[in-house]
C-alpha positions in Angstrom: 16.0 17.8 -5.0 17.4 21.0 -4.3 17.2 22.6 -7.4 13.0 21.4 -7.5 12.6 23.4 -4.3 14.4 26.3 -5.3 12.4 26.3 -8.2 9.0 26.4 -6.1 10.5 28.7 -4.0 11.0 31.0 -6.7 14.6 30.7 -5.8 15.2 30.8 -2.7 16.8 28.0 -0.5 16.1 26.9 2.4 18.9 25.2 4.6 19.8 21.4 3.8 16.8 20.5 1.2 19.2 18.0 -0.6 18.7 15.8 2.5 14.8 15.7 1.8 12.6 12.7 0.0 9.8 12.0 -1.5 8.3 10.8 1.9 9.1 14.4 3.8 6.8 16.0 0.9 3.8 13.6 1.5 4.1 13.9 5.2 3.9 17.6 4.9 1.0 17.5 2.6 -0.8 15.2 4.3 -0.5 17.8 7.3 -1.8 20.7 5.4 -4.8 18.9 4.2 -5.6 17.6 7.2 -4.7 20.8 9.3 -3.5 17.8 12.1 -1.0 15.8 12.9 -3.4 13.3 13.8 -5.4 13.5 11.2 -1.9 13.3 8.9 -1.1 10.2 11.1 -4.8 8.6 10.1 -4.0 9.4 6.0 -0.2 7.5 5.9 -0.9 5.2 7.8 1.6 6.6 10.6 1.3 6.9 14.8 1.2 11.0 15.8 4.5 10.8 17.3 6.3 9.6 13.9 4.8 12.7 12.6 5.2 15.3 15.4 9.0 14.1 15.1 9.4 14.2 11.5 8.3 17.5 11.0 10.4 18.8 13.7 13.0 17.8 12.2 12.0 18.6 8.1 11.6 22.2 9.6 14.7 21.8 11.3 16.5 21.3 8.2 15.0 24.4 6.2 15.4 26.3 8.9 11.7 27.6 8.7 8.5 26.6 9.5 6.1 25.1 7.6 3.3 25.3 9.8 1.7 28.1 12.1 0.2 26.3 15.3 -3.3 27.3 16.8 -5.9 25.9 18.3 -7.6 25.7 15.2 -5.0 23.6 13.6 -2.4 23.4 11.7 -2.2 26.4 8.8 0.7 25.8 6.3 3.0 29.6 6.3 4.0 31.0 2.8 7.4 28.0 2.1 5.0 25.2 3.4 2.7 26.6 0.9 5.4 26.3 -1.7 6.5 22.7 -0.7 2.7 21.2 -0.7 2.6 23.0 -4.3 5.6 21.1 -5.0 4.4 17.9 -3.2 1.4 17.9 -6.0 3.5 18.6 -8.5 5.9 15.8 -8.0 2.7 13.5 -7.4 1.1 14.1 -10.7 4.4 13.2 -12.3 4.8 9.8 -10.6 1.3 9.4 -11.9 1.9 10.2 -15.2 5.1 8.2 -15.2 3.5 5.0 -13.9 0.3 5.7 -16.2 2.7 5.8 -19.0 4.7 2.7 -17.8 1.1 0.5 -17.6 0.3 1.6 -20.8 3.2 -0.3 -22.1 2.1 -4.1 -20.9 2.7 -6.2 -23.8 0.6 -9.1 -21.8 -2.8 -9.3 -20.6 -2.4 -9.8 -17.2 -2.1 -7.7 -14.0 -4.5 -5.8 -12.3 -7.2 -3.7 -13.9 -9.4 -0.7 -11.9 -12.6 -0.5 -13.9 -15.5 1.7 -12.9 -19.2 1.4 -13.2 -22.4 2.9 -12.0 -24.4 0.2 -9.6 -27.2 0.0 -11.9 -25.0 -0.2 -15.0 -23.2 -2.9 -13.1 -26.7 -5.3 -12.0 -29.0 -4.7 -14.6 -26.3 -5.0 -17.6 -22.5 -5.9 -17.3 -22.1 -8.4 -14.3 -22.4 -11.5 -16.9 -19.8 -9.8 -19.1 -17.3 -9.4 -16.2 -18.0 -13.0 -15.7 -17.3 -13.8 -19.2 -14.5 -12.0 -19.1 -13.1 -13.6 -16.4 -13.3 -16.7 -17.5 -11.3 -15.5 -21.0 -8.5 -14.2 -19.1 -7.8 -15.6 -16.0 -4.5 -13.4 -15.2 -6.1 -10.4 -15.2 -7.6 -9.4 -11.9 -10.2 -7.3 -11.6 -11.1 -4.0 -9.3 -14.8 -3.5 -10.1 -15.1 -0.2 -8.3 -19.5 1.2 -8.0 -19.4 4.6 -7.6 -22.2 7.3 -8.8 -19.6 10.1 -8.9 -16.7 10.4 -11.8 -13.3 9.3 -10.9 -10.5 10.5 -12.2 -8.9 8.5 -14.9 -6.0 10.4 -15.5 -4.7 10.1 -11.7 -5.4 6.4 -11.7 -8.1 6.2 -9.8 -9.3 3.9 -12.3 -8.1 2.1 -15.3 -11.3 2.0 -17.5 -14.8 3.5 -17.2 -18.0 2.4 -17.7 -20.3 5.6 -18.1 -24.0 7.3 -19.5 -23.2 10.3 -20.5 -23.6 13.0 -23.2 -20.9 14.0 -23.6 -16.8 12.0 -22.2 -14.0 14.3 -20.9 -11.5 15.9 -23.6 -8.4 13.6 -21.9 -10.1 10.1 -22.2 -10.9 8.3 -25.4 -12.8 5.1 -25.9 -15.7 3.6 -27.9 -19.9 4.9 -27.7 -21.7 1.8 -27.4 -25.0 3.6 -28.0 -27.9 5.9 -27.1 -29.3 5.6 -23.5 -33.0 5.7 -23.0 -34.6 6.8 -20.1 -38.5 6.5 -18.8 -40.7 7.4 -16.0 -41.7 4.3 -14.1 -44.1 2.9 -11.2 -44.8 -0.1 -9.2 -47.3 -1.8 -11.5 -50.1 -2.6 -9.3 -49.7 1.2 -7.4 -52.0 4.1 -8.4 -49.4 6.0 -9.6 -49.3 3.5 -12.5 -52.6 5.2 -13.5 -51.6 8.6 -13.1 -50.2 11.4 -15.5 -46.3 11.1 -15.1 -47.0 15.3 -15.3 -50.4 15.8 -13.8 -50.8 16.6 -10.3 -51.2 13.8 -8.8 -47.8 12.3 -9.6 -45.3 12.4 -7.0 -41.7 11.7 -7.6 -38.1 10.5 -6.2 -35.6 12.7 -6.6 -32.0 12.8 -6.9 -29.2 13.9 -4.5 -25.8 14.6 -5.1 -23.6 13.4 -6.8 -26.9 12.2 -8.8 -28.2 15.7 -9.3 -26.8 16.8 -12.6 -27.7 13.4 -14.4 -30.3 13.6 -17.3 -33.2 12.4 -15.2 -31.8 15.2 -12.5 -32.4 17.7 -15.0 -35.7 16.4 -16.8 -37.6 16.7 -13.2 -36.2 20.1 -11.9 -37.6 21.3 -15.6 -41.3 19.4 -15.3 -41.9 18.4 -11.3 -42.4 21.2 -8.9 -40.1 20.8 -5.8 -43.4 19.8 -3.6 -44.6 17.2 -5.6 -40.6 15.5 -5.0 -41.8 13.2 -2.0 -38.1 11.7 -1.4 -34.2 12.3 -2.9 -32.1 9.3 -2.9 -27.6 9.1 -4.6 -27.6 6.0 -6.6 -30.2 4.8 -9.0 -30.5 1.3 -7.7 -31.9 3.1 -4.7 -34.4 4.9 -6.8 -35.4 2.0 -9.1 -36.1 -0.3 -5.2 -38.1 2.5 -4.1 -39.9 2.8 -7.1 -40.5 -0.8 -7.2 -42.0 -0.5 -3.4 -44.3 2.0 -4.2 -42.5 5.1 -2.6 -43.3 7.3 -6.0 -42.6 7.4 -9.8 -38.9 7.3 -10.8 -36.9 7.8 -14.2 -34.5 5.6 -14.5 -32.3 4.2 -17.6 -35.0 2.0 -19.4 -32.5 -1.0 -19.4 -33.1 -0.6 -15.5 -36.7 -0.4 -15.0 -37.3 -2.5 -17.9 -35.4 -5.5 -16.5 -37.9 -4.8 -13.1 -40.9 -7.2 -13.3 -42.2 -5.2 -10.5 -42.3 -1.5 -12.6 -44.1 -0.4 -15.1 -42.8 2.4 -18.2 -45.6 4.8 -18.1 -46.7 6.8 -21.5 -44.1 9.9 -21.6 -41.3 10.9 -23.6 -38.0 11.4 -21.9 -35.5 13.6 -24.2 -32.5 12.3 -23.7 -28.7 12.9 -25.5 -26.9 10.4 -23.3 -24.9 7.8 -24.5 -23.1 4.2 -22.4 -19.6 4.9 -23.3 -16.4 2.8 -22.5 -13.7 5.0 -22.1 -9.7 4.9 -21.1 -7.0 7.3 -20.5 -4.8 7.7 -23.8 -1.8 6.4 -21.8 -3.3 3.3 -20.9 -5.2 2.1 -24.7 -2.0 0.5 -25.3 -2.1 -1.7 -22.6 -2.6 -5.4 -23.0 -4.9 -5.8 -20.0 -6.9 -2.8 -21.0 -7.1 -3.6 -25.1 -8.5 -7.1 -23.9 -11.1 -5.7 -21.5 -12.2 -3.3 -24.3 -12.7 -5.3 -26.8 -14.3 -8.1 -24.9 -16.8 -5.2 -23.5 -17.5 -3.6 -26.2 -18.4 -7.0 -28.6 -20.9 -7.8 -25.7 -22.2 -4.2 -25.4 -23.3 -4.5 -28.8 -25.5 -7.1 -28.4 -27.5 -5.1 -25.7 -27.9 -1.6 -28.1 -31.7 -2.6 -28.3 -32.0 -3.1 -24.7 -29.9 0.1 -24.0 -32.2 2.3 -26.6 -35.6 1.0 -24.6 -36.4 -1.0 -27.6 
């Protein structure tokens, strides 16, 4: 351990680091991103005290502080600085190790993280998580909805489930195809009669982390901001409202679509994105991911008419 320090320190040593563990690095990064002990406490899963005396006695050790005390909180000095930098580092390597070591299951079986938008996940792939299921029974399933892009190379999830034009450089994984999108209302509402671009159309907006999606984009180029009556973050959300009568929405057509209660009004809605089913490199290998792939992707192609707003 010494020589890791050192070598974040830019060489320097301070007192008895070969005494230190994995556990003394996460403790003090915990601290400097919560800029409390209590708040450190809250993040491990540890009582204040635990923590006040721990560091006490990791700065002990070095024979420097880590942390300058104020009112305002905890600030890390220049070596606590160095030791969270090492603390990440040592982190994204026990990642990649245990990334590596999953991506060499020769069974399907274990548990598998897979992530999915909440409209993705009711208007299209709930049956096929049932289905898949049912095929293999020892693989256990983390279905984790969220509008905003985990990270796949720190595990926050094994597989995703995403529209999008175009996939980060460090995953790989299969396009299903093109994603259509439309502009839709509640089908007995007025706005069902208007022009999606006249003035009389109002609209729900999105709000982060929804605001750089394709239907973000396509109203901040053709709705002006006063004619935006309400922002919602998911696009279940916006497809309900819709569907109640709050305003027109653009939504994925396999969405509104599968909404007796909306309507797909008469415009065009450009669109380059794509449902993709991607994986870390590390992980392709694995049993439990191969199986969820392949079963996922032979059901996905069954649905590339529904997906393209056919």
């Amino acid at each position: 351990m010494r020589s890791l320090f050192e070598a974040a320190a830019g060489g320097v040593c301070y007192g008895s680091v070969s005494a230190m563990n994995w556990d003394d690095f996460r403790l003090v990064r915990a601290i400097a991103e919560a800029r409390s002990l209590v708040g450190a406490a809250d993040s491990l899963g540890l009582n204040h005290s635990t923590i006040f005396r721990r560091l006490g006695q990791i700065e002990a050790d070095l024979g420097r502080a880590l942390f300058e005390r104020s009112r305002a909180g905890y600030a890390p000095t220049a070596a606590g600085d160095e030791m969270v930098a090492l603390a990440n580092r040592m982190s994204d390597g026990v990642i990649e190790f245990e990334r590596r070591l999953a991506g060499q299951d020769e069974r399907p079986r274990g548990e598998l993280r897979v992530t999915t938008t909440d409209s993705l996940f009711a208007s299209l792939l709930a049956p096929i998580f049932a289905s898949f299921r049912a095929a293999y029974p020892e693989i256990h399933t983390d279905i984790i909805v969220s509008n905003a892009a985990l990270n796949l190379s720190r595990r926050d999830a094994d597989v995703a489930i995403r529209a999008t034009s175009e996939p980060p450089e460090s995953l790989v994984g299969r396009k299903i195809g093109p994603m259509r999108w439309g502009v839709y209302a509640r089908v007995d509402s007025p706005l069902a009669r208007v022009n999606p671009l006249g003035p009389d159309a109002i609209f729900i907006g999105f709000a982060p982390p929804m605001d750089e999606i394709e239907a973000a984009s396509w109203i901040a180029r053709n709705i002006p901001p006063a004619r935006i009556v309400a922002r919602v973050n998911t696009m279940h959300v916006a497809a309900a409202a819709a569907a109640a009568g709050v305003a027109l929405v653009v939504v994925p057509c396999i969405v509104g679509d599968a909404m007796p209660e909306l309507k797909r009004l008469a415009v065009e809605i450009p669109s380059t994105s794509a449902l993709w089913l991607l994986t870390h490199a590390d992980l392709k290998g694995a049993a439990r991911v191969r199986a969820f792939m392949d079963h996922m992707w032979l059901h996905l192609q069954r649905e590339r008419g529904r997906l393209a707003g056919d």
